[in-house]
C-alpha positions as CSV (number, residue, x, y, z in Angstrom):
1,X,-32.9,-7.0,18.5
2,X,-30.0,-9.0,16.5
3,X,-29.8,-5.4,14.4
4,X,-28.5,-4.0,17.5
5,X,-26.4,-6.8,18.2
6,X,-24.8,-6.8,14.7
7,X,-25.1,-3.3,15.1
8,X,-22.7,-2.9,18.2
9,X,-20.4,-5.7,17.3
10,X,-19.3,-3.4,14.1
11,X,-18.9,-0.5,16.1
12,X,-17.0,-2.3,18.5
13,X,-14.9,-3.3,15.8
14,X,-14.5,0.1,14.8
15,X,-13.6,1.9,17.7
16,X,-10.9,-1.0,18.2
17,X,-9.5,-0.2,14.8
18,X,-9.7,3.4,15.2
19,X,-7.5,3.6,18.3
20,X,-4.9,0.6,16.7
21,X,-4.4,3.9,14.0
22,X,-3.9,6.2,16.5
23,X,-1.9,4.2,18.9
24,X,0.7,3.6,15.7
25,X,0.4,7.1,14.9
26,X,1.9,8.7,18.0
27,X,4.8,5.6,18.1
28,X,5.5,6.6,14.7
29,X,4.2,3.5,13.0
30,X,2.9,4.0,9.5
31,X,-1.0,4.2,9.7
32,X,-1.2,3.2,5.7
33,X,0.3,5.9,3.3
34,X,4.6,6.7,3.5
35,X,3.9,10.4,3.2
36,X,5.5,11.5,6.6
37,X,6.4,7.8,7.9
38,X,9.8,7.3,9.1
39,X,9.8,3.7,7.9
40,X,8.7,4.9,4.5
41,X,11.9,3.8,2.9
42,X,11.2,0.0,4.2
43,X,7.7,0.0,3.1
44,X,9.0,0.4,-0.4
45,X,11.3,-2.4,-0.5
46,X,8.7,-4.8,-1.1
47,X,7.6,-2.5,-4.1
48,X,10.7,-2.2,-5.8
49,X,11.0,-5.9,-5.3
50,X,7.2,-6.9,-7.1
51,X,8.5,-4.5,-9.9
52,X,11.3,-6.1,-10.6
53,X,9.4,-9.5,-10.6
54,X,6.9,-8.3,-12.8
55,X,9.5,-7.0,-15.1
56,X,11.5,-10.3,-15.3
57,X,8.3,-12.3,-15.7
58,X,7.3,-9.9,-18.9
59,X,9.8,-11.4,-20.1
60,X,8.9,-15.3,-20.4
């Protein structure tokens, strides 16, 4: 009985997170890749930035 409990909680989770992806997908949020996302360019900000920290801390 607690397998089905466990059970639906997970797929309640699921189904919650499934329809958070497709909700940001149709208001153009990114859903996790930059391919095709109109705020692609802000999403790699903060990857240019951890570059240029890693590259300054090679450094020291």
């Amino acid at each position: 009985m607690v397998d089905f409990i466990i059970g639906g909680l997970v797929l309640i989770a699921v189904i919650f997170a499934v329809r958070q992806v497709i909700k940001n997908q149709k208001n153009g949020g990114c859903a996790g890749g930059c391919s095709g996302c109109s705020q692609g360019s802000s999403c790699r900000v903060y990857e240019d930035l951890e570059k240029e920290i890693q590259e300054k801390n090679k450094g020291k």
